[in-house]
PyMOL Python script that loads the backbone (N, CA, C, O; Angstrom):
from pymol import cmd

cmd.read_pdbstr("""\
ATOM      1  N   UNK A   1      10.034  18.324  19.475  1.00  0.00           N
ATOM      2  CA  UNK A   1       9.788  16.888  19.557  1.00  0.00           C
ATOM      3  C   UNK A   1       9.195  16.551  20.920  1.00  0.00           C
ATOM      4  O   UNK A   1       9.552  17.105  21.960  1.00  0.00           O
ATOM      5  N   UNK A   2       8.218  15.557  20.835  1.00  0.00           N
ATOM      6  CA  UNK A   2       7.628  15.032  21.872  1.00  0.00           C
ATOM      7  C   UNK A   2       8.287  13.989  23.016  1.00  0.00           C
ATOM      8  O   UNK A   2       9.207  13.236  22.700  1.00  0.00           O
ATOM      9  N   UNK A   3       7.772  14.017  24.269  1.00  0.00           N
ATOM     10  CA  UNK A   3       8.205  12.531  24.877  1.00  0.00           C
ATOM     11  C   UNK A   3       7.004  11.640  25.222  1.00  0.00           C
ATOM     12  O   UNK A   3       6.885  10.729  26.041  1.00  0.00           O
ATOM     13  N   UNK A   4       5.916  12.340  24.099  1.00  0.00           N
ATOM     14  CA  UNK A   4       4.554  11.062  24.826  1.00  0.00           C
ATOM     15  C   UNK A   4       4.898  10.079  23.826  1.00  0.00           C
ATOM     16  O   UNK A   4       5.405  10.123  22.704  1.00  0.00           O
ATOM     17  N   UNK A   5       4.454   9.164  24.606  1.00  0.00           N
ATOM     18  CA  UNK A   5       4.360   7.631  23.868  1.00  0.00           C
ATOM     19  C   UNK A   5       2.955   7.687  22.777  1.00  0.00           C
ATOM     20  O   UNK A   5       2.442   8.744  22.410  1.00  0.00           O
ATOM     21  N   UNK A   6       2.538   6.471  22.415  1.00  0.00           N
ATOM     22  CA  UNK A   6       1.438   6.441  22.153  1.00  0.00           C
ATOM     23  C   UNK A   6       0.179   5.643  23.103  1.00  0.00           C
ATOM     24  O   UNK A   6      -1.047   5.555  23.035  1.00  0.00           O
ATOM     25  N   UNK A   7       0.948   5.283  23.744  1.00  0.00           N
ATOM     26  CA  UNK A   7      -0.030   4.685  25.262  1.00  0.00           C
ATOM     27  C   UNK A   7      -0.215   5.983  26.033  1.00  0.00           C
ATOM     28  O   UNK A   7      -1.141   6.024  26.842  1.00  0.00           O
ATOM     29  N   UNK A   8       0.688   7.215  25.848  1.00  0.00           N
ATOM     30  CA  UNK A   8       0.363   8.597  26.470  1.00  0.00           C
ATOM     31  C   UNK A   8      -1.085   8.897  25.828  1.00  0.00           C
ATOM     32  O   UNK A   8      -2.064   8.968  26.571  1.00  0.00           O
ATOM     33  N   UNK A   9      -1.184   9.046  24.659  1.00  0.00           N
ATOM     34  CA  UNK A   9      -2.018   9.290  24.247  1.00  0.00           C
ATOM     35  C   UNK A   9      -3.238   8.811  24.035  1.00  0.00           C
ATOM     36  O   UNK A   9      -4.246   9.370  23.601  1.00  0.00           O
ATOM     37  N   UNK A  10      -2.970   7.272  24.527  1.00  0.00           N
ATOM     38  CA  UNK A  10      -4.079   6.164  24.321  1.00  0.00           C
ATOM     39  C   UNK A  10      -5.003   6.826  25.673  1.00  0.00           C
ATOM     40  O   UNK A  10      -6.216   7.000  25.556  1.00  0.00           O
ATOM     41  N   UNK A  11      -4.155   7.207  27.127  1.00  0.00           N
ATOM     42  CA  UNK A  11      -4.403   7.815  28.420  1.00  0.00           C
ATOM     43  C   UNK A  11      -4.715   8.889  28.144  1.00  0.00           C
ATOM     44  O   UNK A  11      -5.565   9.157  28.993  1.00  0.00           O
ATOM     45  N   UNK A  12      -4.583   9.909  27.372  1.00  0.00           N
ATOM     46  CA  UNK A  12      -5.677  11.438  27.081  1.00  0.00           C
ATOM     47  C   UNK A  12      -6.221  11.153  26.495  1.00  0.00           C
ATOM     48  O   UNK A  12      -7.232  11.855  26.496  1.00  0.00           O
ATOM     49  N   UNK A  13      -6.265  10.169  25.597  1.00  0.00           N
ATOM     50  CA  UNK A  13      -7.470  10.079  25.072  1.00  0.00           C
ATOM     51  C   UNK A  13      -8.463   9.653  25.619  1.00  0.00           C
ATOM     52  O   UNK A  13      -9.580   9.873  25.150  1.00  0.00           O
ATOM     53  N   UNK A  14      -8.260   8.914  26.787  1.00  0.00           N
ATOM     54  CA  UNK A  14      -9.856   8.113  27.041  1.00  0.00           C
ATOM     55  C   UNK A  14     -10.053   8.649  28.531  1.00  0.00           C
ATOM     56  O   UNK A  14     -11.023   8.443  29.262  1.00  0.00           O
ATOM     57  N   UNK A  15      -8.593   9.585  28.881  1.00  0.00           N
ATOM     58  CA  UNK A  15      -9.168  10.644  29.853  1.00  0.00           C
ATOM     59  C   UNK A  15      -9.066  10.008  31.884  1.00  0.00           C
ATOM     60  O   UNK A  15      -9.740  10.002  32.914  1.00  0.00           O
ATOM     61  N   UNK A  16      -7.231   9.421  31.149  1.00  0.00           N
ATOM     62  CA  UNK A  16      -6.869   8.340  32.305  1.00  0.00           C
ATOM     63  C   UNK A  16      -5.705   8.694  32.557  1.00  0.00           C
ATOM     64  O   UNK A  16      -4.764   7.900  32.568  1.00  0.00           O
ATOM     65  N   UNK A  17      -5.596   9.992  32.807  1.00  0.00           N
ATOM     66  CA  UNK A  17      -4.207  10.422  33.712  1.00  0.00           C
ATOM     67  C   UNK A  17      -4.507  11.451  34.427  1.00  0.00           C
ATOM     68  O   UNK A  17      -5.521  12.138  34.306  1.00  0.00           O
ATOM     69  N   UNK A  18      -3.395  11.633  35.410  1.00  0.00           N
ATOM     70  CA  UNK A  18      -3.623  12.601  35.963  1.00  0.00           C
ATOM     71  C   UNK A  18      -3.763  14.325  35.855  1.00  0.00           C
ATOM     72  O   UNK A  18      -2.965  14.814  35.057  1.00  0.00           O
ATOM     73  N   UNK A  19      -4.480  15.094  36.405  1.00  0.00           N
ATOM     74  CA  UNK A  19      -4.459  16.629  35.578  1.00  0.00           C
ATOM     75  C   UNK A  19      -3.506  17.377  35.263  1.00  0.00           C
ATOM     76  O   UNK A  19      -3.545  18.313  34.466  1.00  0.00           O
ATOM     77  N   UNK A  20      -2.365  16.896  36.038  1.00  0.00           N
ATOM     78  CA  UNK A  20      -0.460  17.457  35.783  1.00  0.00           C
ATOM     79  C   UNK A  20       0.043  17.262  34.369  1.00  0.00           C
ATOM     80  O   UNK A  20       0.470  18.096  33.571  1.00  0.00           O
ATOM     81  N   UNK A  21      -0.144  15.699  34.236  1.00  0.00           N
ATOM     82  CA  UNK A  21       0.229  15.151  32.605  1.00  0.00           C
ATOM     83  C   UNK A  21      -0.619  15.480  31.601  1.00  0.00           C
ATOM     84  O   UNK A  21      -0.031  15.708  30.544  1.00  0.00           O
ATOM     85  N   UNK A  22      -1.839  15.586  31.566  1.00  0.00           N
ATOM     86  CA  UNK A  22      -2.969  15.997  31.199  1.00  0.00           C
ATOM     87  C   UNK A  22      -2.669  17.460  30.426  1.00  0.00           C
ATOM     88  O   UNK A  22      -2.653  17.785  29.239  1.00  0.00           O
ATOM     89  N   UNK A  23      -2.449  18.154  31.640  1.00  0.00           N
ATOM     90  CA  UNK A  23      -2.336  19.581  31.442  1.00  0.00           C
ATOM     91  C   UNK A  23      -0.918  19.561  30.346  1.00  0.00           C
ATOM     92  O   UNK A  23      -0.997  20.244  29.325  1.00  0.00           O
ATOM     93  N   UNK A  24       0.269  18.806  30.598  1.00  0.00           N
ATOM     94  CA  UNK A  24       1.299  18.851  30.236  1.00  0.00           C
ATOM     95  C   UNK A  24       0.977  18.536  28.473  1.00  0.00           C
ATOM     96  O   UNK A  24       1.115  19.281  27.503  1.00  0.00           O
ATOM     97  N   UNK A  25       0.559  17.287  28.563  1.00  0.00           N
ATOM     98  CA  UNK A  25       0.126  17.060  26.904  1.00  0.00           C
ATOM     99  C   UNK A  25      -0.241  17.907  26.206  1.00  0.00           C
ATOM    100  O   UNK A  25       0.334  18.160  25.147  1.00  0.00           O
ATOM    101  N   UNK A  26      -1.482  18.670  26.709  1.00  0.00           N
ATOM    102  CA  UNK A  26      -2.404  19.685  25.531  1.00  0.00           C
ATOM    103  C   UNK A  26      -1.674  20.474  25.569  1.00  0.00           C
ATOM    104  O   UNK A  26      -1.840  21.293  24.665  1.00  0.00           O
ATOM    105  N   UNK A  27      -0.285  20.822  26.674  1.00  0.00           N
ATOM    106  CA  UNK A  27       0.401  22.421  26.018  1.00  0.00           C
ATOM    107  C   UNK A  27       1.130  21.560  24.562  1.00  0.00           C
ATOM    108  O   UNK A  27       0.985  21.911  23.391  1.00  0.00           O
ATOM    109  N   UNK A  28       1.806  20.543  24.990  1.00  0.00           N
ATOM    110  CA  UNK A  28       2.529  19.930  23.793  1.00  0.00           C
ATOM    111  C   UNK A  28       1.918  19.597  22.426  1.00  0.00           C
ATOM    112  O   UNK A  28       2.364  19.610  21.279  1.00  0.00           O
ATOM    113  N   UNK A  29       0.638  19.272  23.016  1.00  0.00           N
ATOM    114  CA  UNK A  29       0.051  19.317  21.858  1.00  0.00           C
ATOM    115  C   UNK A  29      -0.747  20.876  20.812  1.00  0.00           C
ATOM    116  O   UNK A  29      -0.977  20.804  19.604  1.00  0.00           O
ATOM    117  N   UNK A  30      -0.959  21.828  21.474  1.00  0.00           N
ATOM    118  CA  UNK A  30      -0.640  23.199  20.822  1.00  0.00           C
ATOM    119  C   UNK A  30       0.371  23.103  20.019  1.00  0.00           C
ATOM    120  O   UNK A  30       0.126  23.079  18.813  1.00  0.00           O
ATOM    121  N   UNK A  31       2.035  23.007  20.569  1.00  0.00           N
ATOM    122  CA  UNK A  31       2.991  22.698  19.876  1.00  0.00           C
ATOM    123  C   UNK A  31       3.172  22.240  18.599  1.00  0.00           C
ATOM    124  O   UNK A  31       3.295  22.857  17.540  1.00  0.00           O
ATOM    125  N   UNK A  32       3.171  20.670  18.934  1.00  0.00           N
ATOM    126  CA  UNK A  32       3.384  19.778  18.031  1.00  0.00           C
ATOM    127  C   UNK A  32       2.920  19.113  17.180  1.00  0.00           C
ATOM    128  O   UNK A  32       2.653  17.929  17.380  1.00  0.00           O
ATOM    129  N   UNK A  33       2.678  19.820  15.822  1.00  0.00           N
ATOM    130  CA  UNK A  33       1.734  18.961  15.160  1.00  0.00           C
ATOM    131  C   UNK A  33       2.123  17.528  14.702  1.00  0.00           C
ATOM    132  O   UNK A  33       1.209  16.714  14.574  1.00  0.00           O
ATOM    133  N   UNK A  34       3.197  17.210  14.486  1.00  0.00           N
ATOM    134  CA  UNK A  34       3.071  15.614  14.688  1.00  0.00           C
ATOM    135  C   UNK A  34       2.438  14.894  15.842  1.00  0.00           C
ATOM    136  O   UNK A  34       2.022  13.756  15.622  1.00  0.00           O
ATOM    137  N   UNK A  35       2.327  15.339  16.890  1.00  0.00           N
ATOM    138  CA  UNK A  35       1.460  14.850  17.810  1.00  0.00           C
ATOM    139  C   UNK A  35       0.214  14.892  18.121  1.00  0.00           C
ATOM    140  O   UNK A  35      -0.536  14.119  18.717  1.00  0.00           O
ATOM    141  N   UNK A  36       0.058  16.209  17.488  1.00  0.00           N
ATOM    142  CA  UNK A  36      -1.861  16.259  17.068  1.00  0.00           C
ATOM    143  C   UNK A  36      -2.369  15.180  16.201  1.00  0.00           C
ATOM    144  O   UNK A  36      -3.486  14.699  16.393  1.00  0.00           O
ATOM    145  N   UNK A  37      -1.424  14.698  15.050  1.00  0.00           N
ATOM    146  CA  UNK A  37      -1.561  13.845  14.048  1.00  0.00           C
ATOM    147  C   UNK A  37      -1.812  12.708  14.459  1.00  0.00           C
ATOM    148  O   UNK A  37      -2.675  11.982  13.967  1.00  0.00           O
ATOM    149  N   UNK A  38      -0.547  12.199  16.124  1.00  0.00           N
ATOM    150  CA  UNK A  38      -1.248  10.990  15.821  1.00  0.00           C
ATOM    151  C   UNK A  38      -2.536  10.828  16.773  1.00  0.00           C
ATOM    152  O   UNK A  38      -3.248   9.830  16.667  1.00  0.00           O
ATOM    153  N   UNK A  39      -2.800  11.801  17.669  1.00  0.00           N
ATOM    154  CA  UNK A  39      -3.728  11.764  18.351  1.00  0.00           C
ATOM    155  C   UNK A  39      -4.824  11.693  17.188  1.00  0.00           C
ATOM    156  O   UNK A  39      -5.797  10.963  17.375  1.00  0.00           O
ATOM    157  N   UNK A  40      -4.706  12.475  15.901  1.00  0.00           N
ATOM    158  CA  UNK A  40      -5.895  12.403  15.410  1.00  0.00           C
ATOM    159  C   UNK A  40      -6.172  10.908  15.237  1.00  0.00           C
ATOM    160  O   UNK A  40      -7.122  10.409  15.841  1.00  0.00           O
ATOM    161  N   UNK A  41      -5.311  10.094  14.361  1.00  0.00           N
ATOM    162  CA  UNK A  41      -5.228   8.861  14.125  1.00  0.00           C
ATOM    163  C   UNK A  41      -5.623   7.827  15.379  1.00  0.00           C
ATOM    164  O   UNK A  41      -6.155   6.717  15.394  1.00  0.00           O
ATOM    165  N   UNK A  42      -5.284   8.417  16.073  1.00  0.00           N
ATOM    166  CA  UNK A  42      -5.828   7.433  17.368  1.00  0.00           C
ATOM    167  C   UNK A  42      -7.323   7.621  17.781  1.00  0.00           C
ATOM    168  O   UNK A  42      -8.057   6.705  18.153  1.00  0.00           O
ATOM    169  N   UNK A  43      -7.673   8.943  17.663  1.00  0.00           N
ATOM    170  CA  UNK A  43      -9.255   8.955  17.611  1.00  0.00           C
ATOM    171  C   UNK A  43     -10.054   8.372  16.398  1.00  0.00           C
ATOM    172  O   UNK A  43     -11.093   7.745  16.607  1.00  0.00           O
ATOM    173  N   UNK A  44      -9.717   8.515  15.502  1.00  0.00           N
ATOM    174  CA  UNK A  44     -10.490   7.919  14.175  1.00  0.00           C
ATOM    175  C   UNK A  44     -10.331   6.296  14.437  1.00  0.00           C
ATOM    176  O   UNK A  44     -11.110   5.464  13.973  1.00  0.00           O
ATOM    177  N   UNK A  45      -9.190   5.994  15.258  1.00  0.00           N
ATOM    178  CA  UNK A  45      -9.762   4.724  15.289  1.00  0.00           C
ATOM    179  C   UNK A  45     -10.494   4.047  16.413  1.00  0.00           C
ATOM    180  O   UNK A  45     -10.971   2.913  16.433  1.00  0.00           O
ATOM    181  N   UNK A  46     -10.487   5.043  17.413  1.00  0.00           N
ATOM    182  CA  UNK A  46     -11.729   4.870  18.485  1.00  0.00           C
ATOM    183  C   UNK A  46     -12.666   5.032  18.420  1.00  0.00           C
ATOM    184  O   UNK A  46     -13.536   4.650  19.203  1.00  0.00           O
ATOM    185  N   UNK A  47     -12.835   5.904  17.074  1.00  0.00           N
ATOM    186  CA  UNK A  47     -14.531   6.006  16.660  1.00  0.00           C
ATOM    187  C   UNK A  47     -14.658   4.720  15.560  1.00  0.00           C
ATOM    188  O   UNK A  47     -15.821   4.445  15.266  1.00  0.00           O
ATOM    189  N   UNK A  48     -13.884   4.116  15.087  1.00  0.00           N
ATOM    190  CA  UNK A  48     -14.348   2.892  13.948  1.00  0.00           C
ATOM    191  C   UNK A  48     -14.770   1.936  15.422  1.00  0.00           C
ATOM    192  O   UNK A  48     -15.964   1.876  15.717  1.00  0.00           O
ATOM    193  N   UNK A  49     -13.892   1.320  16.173  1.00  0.00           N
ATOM    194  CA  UNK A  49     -14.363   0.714  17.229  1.00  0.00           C
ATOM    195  C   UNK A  49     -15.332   1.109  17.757  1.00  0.00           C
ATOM    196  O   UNK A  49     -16.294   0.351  17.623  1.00  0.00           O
ATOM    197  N   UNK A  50     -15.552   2.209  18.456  1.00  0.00           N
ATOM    198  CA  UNK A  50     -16.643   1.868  19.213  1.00  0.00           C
ATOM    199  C   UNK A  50     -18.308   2.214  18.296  1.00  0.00           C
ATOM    200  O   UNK A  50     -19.392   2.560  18.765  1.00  0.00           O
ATOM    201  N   UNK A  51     -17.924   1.960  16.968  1.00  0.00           N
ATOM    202  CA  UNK A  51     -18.937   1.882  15.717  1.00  0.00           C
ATOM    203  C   UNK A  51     -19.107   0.877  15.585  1.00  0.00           C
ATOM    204  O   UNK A  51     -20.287   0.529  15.537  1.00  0.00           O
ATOM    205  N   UNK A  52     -18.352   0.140  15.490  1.00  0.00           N
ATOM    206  CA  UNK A  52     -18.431  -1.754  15.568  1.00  0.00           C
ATOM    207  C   UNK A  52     -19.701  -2.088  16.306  1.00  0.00           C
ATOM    208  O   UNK A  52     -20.224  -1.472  17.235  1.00  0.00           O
ATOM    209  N   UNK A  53     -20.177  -3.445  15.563  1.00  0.00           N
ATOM    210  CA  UNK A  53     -21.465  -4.227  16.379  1.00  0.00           C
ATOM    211  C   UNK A  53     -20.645  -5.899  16.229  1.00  0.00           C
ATOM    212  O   UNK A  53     -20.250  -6.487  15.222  1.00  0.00           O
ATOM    213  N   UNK A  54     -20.628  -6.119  17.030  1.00  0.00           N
ATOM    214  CA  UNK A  54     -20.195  -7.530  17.042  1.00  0.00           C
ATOM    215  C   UNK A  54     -21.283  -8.222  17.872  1.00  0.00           C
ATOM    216  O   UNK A  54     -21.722  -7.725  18.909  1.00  0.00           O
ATOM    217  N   UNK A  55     -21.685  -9.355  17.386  1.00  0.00           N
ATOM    218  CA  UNK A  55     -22.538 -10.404  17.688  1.00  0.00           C
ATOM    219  C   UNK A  55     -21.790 -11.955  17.963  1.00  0.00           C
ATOM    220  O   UNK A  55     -20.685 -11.990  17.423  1.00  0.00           O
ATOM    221  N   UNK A  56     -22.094 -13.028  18.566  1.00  0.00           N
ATOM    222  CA  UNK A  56     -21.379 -13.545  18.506  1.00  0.00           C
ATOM    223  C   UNK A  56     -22.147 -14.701  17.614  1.00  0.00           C
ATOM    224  O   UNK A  56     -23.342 -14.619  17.329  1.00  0.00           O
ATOM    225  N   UNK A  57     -21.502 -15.521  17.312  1.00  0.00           N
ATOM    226  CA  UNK A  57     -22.589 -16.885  15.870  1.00  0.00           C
ATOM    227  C   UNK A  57     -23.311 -17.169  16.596  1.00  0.00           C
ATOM    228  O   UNK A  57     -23.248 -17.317  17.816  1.00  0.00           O
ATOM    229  N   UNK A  58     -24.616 -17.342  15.395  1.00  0.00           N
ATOM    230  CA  UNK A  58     -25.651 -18.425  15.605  1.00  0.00           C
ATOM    231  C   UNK A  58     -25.132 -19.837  16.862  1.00  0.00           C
ATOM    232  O   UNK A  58     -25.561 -20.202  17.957  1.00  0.00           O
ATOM    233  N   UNK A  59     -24.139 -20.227  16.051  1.00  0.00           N
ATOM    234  CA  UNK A  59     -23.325 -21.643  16.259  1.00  0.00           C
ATOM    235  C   UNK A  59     -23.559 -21.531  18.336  1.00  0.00           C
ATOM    236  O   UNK A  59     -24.271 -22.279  19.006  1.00  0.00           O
ATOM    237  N   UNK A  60     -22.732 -20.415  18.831  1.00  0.00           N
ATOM    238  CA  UNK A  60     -22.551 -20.549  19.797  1.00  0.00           C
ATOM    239  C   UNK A  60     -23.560 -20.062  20.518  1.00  0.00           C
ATOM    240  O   UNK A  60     -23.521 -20.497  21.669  1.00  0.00           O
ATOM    241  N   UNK A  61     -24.636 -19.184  20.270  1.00  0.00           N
ATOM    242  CA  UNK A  61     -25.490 -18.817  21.251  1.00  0.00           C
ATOM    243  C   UNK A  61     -26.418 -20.386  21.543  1.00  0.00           C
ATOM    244  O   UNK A  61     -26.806 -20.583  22.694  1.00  0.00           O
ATOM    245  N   UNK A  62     -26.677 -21.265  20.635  1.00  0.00           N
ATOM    246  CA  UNK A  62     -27.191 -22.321  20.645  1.00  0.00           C
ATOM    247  C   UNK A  62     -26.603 -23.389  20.833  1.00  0.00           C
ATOM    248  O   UNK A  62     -27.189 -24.471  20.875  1.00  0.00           O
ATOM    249  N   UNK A  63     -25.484 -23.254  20.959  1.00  0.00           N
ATOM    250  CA  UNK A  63     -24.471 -24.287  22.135  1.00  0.00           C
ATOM    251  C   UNK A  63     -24.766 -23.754  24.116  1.00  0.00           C
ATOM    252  O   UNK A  63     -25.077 -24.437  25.092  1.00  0.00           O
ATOM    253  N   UNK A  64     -24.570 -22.747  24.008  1.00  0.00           N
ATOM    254  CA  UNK A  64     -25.037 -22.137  25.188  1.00  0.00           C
ATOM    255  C   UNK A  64     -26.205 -22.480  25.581  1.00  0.00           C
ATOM    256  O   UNK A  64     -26.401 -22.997  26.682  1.00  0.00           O
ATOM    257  N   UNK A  65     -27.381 -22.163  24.486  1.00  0.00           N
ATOM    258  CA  UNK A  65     -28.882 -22.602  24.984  1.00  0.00           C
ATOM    259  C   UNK A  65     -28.924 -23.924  25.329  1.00  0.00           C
ATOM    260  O   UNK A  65     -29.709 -24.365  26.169  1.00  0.00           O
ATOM    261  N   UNK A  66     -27.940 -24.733  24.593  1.00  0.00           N
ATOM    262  CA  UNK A  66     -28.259 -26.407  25.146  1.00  0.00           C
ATOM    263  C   UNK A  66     -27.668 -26.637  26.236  1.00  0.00           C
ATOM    264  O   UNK A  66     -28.365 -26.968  27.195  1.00  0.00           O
ATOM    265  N   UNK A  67     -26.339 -26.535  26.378  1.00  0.00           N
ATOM    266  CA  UNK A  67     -25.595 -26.399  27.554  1.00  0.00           C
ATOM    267  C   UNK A  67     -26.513 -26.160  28.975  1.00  0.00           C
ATOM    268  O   UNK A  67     -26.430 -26.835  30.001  1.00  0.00           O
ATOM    269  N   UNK A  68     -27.545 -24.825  28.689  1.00  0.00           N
ATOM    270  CA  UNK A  68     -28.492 -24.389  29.645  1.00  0.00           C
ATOM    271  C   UNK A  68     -29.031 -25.510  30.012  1.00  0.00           C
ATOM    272  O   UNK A  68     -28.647 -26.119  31.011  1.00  0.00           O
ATOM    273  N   UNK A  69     -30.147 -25.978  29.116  1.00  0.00           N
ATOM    274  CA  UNK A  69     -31.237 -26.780  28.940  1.00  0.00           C
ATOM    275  C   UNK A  69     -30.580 -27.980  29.452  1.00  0.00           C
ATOM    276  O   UNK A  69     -31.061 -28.772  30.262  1.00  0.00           O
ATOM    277  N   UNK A  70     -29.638 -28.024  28.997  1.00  0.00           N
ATOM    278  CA  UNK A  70     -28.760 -29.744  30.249  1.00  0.00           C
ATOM    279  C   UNK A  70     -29.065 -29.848  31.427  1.00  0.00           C
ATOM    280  O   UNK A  70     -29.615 -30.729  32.087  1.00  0.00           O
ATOM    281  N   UNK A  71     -28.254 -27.881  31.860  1.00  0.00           N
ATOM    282  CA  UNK A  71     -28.208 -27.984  33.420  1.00  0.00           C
ATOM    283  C   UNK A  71     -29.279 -28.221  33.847  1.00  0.00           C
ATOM    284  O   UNK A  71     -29.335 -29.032  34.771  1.00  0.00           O
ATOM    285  N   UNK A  72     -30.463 -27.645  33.372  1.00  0.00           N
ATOM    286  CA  UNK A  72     -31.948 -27.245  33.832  1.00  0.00           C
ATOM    287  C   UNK A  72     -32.253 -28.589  34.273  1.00  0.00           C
ATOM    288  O   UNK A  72     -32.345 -28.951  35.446  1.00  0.00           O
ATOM    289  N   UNK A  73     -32.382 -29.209  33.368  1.00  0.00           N
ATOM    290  CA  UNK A  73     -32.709 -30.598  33.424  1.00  0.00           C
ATOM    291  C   UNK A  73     -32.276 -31.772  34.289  1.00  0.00           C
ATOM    292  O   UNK A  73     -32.863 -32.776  34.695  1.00  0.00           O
ATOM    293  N   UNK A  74     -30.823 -31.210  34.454  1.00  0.00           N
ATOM    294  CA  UNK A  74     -30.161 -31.791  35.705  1.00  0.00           C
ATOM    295  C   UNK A  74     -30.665 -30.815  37.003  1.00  0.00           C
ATOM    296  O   UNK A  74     -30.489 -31.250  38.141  1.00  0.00           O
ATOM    297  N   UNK A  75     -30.910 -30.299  36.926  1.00  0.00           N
ATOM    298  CA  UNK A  75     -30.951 -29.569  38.490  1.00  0.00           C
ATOM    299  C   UNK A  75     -32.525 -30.130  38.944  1.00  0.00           C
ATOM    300  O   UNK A  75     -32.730 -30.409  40.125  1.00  0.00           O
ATOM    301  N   UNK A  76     -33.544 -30.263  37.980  1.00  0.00           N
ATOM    302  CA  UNK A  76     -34.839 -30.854  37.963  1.00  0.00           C
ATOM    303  C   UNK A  76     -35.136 -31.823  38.551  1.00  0.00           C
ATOM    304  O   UNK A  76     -36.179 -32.168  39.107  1.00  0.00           O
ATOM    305  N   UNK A  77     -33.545 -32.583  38.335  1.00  0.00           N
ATOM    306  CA  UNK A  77     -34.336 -34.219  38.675  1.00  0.00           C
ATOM    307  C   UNK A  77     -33.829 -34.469  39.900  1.00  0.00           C
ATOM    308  O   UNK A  77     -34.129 -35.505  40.492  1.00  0.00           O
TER     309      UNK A  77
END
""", "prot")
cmd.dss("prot")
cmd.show_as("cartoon", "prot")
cmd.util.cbc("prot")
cmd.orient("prot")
């Protein structure tokens, strides 16, 4: 049985700890296949995210553009 969290793993995964713990995980993870598991699970969902395209609405990029066009207009006069 393991003592990583899943914020342990959230930190090897994206390669934000130090090389002691680091080193310590991947022996555990040789080990433990419940912990390979959820690492897998935690990567599959770092690859749906960073697959994602998010845009933000019509609505607001053209609230922004007017918003602009205010200031502009104020700074003009």
């Amino acid at each position: 049985m393991s003592n990583f969290t899943p914020e342990d793993l959230l930190l090897y995964l994206y390669n934000d700890m130090d090389a002691d713990t680091r080193l310590q995980v991947e022996a555990q993870l040789e080990k433990d296949w419940t912990l390979r598991e959820k690492l897998a699970v935690l990567k599959a969902a770092k690859d749906r995210l960073n697959r994602l395209t998010e845009s933000p609405r019509t609505e607001v990029i053209l609230t922004i553009m007017h918003k602009a066009a205010e200031r502009l207009t104020e700074t003009v006069r």
